[in-house]
Jmol script that loads the backbone (N, CA, C; Angstrom):
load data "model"
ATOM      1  N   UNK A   1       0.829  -1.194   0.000  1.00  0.00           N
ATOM      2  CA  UNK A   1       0.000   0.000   0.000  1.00  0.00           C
ATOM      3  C   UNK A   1       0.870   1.254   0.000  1.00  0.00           C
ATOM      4  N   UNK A   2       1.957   1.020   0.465  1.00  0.00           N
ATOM      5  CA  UNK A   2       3.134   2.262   0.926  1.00  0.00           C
ATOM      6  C   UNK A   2       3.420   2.633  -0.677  1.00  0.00           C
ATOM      7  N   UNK A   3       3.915   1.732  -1.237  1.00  0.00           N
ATOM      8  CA  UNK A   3       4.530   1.773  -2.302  1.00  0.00           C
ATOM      9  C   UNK A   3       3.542   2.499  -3.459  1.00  0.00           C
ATOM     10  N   UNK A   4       2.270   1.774  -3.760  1.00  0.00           N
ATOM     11  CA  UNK A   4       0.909   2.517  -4.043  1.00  0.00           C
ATOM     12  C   UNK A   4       0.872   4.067  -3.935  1.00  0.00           C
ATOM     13  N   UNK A   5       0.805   4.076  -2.786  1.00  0.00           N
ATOM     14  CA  UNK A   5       0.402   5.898  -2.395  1.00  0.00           C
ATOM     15  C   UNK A   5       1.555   6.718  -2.507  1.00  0.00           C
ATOM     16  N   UNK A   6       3.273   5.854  -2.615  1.00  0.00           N
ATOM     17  CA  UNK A   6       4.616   6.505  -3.012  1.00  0.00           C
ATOM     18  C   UNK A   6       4.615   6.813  -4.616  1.00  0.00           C
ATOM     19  N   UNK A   7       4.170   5.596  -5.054  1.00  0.00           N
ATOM     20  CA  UNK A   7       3.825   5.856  -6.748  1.00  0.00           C
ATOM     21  C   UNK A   7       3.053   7.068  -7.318  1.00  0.00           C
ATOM     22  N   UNK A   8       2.075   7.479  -6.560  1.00  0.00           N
ATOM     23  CA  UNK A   8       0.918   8.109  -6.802  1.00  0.00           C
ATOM     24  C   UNK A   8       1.368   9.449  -6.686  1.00  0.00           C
ATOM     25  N   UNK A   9       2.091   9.466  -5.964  1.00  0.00           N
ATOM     26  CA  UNK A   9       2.719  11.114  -5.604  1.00  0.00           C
ATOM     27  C   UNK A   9       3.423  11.635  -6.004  1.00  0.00           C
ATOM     28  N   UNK A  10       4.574  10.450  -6.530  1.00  0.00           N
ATOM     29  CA  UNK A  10       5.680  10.354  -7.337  1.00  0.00           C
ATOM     30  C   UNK A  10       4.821  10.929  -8.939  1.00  0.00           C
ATOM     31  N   UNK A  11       3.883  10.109  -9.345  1.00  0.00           N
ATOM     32  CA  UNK A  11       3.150  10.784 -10.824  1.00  0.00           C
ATOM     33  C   UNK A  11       2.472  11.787 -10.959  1.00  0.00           C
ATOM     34  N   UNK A  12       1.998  12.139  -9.569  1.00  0.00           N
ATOM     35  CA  UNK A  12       1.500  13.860  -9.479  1.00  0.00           C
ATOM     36  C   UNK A  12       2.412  14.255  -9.885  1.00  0.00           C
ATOM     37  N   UNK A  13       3.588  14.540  -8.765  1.00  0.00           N
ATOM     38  CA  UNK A  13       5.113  15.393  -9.297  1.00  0.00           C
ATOM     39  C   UNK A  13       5.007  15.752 -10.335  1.00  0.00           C
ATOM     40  N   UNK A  14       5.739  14.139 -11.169  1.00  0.00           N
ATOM     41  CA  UNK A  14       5.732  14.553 -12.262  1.00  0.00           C
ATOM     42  C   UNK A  14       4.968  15.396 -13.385  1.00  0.00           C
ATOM     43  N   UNK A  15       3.851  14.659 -13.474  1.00  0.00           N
ATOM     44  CA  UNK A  15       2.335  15.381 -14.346  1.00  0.00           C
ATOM     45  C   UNK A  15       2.641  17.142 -13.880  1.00  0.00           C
ATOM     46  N   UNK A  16       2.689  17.506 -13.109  1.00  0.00           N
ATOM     47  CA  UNK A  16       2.948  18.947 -12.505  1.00  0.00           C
ATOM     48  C   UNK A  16       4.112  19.538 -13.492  1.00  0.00           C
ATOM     49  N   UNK A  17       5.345  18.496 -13.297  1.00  0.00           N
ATOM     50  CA  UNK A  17       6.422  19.405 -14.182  1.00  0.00           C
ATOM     51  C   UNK A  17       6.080  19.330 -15.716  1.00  0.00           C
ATOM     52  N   UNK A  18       5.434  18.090 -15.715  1.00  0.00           N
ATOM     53  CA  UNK A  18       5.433  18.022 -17.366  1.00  0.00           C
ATOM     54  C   UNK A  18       4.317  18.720 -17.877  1.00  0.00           C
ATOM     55  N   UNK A  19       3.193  19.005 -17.128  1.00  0.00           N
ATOM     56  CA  UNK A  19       2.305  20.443 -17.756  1.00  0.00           C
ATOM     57  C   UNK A  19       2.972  21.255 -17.710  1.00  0.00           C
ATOM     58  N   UNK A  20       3.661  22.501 -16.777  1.00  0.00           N
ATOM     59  CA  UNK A  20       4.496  23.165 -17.062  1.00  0.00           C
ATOM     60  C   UNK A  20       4.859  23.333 -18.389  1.00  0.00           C
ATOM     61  N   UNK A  21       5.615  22.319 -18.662  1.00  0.00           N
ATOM     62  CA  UNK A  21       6.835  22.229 -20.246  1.00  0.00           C
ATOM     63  C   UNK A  21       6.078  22.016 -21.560  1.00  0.00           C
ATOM     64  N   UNK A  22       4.756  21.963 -21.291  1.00  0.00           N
ATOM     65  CA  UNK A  22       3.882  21.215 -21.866  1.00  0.00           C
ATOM     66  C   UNK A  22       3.670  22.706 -22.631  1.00  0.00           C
ATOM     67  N   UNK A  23       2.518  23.553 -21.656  1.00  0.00           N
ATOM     68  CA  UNK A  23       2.317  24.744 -21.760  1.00  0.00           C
ATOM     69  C   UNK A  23       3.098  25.767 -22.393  1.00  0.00           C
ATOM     70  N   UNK A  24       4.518  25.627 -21.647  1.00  0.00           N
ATOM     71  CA  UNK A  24       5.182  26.611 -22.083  1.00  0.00           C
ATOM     72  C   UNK A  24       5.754  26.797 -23.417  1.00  0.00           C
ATOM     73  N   UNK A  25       4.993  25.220 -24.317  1.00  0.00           N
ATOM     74  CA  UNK A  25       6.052  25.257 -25.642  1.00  0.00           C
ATOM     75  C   UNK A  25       4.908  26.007 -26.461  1.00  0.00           C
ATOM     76  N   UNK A  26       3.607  26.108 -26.134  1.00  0.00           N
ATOM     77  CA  UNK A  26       2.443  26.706 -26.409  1.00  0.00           C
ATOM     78  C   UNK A  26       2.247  28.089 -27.149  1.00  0.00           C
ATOM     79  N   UNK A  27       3.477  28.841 -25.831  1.00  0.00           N
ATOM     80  CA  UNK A  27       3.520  30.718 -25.357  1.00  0.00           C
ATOM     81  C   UNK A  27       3.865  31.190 -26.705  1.00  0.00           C
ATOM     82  N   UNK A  28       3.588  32.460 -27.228  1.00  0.00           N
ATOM     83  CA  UNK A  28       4.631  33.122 -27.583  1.00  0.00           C
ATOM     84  C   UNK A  28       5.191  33.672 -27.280  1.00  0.00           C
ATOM     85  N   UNK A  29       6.574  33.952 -28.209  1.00  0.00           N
ATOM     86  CA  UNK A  29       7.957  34.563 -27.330  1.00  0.00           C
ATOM     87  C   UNK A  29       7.563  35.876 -28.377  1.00  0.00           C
ATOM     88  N   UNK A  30       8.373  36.342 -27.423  1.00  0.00           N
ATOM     89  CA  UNK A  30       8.657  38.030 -27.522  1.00  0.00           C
ATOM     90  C   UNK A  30      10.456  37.827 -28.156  1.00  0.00           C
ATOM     91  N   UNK A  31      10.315  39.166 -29.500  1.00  0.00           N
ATOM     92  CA  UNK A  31      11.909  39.322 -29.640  1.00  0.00           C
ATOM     93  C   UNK A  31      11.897  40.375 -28.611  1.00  0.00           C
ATOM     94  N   UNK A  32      13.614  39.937 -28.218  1.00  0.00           N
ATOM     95  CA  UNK A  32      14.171  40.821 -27.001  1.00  0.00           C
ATOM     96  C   UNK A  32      15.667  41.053 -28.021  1.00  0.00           C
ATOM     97  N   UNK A  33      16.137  42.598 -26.994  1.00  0.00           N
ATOM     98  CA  UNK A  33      17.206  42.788 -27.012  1.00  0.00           C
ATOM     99  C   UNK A  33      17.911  42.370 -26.087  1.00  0.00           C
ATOM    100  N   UNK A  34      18.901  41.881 -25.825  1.00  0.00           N
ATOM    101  CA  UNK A  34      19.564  41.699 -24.202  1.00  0.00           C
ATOM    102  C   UNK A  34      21.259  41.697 -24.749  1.00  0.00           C
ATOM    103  N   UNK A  35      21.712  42.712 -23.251  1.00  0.00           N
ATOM    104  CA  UNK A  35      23.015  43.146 -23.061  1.00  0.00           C
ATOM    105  C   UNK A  35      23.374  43.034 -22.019  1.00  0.00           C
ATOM    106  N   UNK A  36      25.169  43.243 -21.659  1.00  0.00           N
ATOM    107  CA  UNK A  36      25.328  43.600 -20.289  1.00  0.00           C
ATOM    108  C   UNK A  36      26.034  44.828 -20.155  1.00  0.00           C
ATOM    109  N   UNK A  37      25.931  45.148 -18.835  1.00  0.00           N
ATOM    110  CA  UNK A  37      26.896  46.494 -18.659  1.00  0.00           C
ATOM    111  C   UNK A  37      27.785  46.621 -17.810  1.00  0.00           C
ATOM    112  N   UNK A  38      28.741  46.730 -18.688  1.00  0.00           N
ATOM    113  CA  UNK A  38      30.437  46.430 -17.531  1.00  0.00           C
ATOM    114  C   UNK A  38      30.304  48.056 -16.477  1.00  0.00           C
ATOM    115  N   UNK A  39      29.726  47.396 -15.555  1.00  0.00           N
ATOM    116  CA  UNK A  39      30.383  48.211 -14.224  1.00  0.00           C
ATOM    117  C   UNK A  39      31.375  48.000 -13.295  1.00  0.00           C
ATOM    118  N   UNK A  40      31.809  48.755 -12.274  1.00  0.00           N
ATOM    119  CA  UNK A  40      32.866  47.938 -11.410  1.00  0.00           C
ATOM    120  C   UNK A  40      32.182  47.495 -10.556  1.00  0.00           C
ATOM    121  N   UNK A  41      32.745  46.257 -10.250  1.00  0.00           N
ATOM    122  CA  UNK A  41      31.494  45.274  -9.324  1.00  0.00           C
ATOM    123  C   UNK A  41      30.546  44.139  -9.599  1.00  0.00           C
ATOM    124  N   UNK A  42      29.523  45.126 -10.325  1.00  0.00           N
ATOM    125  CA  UNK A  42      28.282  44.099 -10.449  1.00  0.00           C
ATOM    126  C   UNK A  42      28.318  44.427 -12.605  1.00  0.00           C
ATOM    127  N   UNK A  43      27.812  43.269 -12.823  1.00  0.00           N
ATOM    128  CA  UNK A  43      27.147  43.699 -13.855  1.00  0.00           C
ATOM    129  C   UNK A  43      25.893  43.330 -14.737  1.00  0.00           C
ATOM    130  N   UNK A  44      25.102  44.285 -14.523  1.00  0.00           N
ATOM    131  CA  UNK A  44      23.559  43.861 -14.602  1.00  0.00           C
ATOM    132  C   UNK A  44      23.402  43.906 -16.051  1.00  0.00           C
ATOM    133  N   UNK A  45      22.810  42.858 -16.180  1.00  0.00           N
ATOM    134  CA  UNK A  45      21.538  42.593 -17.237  1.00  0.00           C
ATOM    135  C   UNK A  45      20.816  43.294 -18.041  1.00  0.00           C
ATOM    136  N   UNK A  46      20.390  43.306 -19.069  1.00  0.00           N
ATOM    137  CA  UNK A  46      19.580  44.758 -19.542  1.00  0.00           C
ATOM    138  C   UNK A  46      18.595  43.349 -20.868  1.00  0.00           C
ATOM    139  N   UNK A  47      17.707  43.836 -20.399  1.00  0.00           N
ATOM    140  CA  UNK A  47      16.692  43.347 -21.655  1.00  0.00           C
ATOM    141  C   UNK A  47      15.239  44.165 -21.909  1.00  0.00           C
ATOM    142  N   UNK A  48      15.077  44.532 -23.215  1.00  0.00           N
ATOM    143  CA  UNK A  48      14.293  45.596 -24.129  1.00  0.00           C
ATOM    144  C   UNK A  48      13.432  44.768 -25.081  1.00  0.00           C
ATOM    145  N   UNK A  49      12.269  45.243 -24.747  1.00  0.00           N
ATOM    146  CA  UNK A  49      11.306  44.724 -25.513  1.00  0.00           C
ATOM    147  C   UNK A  49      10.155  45.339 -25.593  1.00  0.00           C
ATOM    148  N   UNK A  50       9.426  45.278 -26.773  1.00  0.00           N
ATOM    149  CA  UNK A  50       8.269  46.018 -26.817  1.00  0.00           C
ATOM    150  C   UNK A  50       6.657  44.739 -26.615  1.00  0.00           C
ATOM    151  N   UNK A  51       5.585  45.586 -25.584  1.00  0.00           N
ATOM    152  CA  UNK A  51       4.703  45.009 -25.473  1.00  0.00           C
ATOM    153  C   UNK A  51       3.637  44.409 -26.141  1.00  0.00           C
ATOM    154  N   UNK A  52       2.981  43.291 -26.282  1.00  0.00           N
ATOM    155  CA  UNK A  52       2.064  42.547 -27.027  1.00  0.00           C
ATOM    156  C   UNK A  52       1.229  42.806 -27.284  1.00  0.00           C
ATOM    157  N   UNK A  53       0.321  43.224 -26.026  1.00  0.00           N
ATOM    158  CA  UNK A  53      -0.995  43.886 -25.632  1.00  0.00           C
ATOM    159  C   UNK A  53      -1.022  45.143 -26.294  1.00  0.00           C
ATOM    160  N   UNK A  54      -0.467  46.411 -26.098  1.00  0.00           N
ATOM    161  CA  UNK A  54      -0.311  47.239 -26.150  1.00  0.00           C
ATOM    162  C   UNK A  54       1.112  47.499 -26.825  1.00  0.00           C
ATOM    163  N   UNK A  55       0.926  47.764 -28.335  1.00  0.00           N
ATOM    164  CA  UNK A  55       2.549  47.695 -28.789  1.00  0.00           C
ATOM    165  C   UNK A  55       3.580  49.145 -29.316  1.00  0.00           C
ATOM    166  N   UNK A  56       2.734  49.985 -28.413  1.00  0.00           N
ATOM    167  CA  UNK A  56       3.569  51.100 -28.573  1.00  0.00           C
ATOM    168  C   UNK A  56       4.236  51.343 -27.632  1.00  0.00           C
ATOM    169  N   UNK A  57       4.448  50.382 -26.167  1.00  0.00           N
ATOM    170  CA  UNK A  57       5.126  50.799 -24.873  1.00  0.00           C
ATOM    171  C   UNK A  57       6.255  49.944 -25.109  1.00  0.00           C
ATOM    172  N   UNK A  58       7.953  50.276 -24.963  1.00  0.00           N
ATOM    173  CA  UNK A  58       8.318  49.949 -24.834  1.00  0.00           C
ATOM    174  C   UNK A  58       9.315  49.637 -23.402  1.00  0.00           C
ATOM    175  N   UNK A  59       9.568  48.491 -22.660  1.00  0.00           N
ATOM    176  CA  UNK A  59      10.206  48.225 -21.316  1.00  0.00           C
ATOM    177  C   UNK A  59      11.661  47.557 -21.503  1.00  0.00           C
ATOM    178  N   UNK A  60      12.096  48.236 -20.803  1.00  0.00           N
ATOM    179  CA  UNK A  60      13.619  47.953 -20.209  1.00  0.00           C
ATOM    180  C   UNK A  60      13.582  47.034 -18.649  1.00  0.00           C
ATOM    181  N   UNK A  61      14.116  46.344 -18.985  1.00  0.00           N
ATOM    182  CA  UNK A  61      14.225  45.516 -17.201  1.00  0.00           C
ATOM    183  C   UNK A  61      15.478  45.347 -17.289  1.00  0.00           C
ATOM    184  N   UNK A  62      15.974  45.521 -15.706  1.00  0.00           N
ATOM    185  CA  UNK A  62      17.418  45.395 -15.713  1.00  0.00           C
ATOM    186  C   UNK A  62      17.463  44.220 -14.525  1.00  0.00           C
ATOM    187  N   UNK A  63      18.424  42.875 -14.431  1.00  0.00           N
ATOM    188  CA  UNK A  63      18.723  42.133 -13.591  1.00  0.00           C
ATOM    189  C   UNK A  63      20.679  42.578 -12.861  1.00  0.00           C
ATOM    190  N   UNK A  64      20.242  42.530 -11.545  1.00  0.00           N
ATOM    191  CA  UNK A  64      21.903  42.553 -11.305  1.00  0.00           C
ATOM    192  C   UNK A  64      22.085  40.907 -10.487  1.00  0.00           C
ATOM    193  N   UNK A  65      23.203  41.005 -10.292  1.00  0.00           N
ATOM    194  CA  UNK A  65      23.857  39.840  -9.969  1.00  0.00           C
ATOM    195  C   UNK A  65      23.823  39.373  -8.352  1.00  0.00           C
ATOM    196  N   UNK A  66      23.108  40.279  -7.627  1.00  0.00           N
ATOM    197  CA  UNK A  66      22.910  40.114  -6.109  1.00  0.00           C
ATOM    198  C   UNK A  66      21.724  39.815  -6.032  1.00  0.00           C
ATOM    199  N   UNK A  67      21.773  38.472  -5.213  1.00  0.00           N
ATOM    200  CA  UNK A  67      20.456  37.876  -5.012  1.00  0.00           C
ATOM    201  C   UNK A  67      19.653  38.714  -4.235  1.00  0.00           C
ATOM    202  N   UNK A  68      20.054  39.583  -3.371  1.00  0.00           N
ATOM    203  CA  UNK A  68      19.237  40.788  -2.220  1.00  0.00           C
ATOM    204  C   UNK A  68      17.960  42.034  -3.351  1.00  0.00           C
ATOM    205  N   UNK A  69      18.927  41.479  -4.586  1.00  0.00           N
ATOM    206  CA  UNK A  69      18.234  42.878  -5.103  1.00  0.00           C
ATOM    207  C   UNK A  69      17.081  42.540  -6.341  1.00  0.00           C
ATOM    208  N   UNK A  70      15.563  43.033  -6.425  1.00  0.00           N
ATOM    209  CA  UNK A  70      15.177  42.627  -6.834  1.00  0.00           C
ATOM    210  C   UNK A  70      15.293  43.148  -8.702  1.00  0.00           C
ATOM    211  N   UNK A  71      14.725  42.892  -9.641  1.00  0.00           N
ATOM    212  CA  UNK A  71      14.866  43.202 -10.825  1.00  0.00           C
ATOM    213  C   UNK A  71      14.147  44.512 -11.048  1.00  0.00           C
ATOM    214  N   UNK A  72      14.670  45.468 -11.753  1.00  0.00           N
ATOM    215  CA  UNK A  72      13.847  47.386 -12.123  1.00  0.00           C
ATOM    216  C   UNK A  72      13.273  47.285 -13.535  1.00  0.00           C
ATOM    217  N   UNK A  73      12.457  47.172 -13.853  1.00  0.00           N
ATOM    218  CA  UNK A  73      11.383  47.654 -14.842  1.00  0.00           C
ATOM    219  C   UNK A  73      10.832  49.346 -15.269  1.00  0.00           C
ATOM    220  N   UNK A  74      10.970  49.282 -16.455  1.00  0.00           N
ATOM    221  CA  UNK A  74      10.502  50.797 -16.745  1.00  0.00           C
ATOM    222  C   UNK A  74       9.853  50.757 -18.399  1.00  0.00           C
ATOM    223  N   UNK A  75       8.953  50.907 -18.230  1.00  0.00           N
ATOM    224  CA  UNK A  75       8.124  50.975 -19.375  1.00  0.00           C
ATOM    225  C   UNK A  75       7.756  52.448 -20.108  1.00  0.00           C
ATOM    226  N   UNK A  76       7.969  52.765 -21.186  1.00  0.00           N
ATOM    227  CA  UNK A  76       7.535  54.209 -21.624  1.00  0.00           C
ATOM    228  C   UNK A  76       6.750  53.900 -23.054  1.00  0.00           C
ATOM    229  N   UNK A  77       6.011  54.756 -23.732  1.00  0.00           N
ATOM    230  CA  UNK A  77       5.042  55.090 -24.699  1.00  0.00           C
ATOM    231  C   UNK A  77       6.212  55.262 -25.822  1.00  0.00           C
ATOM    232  N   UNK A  78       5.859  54.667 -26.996  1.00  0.00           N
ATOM    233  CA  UNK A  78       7.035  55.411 -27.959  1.00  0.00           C
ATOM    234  C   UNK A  78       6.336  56.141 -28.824  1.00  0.00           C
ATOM    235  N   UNK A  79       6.690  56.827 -29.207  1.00  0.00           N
ATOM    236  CA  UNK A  79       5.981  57.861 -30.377  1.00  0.00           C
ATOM    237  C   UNK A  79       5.597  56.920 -32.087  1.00  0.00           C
ATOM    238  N   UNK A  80       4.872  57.435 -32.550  1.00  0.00           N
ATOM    239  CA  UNK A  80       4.268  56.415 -33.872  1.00  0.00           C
ATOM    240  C   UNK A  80       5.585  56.213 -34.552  1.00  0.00           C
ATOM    241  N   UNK A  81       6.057  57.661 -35.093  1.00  0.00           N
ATOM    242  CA  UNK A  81       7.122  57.404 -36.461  1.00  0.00           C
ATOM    243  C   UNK A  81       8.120  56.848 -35.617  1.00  0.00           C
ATOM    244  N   UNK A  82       8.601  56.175 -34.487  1.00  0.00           N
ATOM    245  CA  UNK A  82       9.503  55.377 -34.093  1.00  0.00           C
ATOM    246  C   UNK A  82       9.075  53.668 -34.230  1.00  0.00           C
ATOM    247  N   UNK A  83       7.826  53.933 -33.714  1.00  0.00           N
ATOM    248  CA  UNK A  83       7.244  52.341 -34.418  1.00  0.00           C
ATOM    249  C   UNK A  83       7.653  51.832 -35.842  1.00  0.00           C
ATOM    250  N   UNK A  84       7.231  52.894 -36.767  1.00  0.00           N
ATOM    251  CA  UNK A  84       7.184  52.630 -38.229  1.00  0.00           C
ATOM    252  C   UNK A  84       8.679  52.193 -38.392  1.00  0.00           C
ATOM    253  N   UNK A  85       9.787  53.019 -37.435  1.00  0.00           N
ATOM    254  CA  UNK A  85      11.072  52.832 -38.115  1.00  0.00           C
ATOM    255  C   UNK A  85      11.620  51.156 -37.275  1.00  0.00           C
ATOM    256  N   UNK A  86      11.116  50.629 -36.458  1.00  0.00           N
ATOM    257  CA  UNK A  86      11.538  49.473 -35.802  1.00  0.00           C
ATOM    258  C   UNK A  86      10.553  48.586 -36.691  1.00  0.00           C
ATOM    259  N   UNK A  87       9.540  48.766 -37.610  1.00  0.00           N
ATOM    260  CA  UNK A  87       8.997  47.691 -37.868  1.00  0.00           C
ATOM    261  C   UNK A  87       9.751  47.574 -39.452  1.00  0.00           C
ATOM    262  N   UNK A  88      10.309  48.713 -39.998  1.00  0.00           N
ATOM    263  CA  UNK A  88      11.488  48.128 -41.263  1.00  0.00           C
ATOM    264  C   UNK A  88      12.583  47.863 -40.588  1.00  0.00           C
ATOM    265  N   UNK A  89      13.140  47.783 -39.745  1.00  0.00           N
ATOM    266  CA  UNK A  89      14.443  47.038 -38.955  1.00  0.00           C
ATOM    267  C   UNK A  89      13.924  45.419 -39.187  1.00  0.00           C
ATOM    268  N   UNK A  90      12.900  45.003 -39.081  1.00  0.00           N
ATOM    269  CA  UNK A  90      12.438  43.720 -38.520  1.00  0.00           C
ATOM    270  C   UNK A  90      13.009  42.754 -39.739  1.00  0.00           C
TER     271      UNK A  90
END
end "model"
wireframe off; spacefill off
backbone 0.3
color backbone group
């Protein structure tokens, strides 16, 4: 019976991770820009992308390398004729 109810929990687990992976091949991705920036010390992360929903805002998020610190987001409006010129870049 041990073994039974060890099995059973054991295939939840799993089923759990494998929806996850399941789902996620589903999403669409977003093109991103991503860089880093040599500071002294730390050097954070930078990734740029424009929104799905709403595709004239574009956001910057920055990651640094200290687990204490959380990730900065900043989103701004871009003006039309800047749209037009990122959508002949594409």
């Amino acid at each position: 019976m041990k073994k039974l109810i060890f099995a059973v929990i054991l295939a939840s687990f799993s089923f759990a991770f494998n929806w996850n992976s399941i789902v996620g091949v589903f999403k669409k991705t977003v093109n991103t820009l991503s860089y880093t920036i040599e500071t002294s010390g730390i050097n954070p992360r930078v990734y740029e992308f424009d929104t799905q929903g709403y595709p004239r805002m574009h956001c910057v998020v920055v990651f640094r390398d200290d687990p204490k610190t959380s990730p900065a987001m900043q989103c701004i409006e871009t003006k039309p004729e800047y749209i037009k010129m990122n959508e002949k870049l594409k």
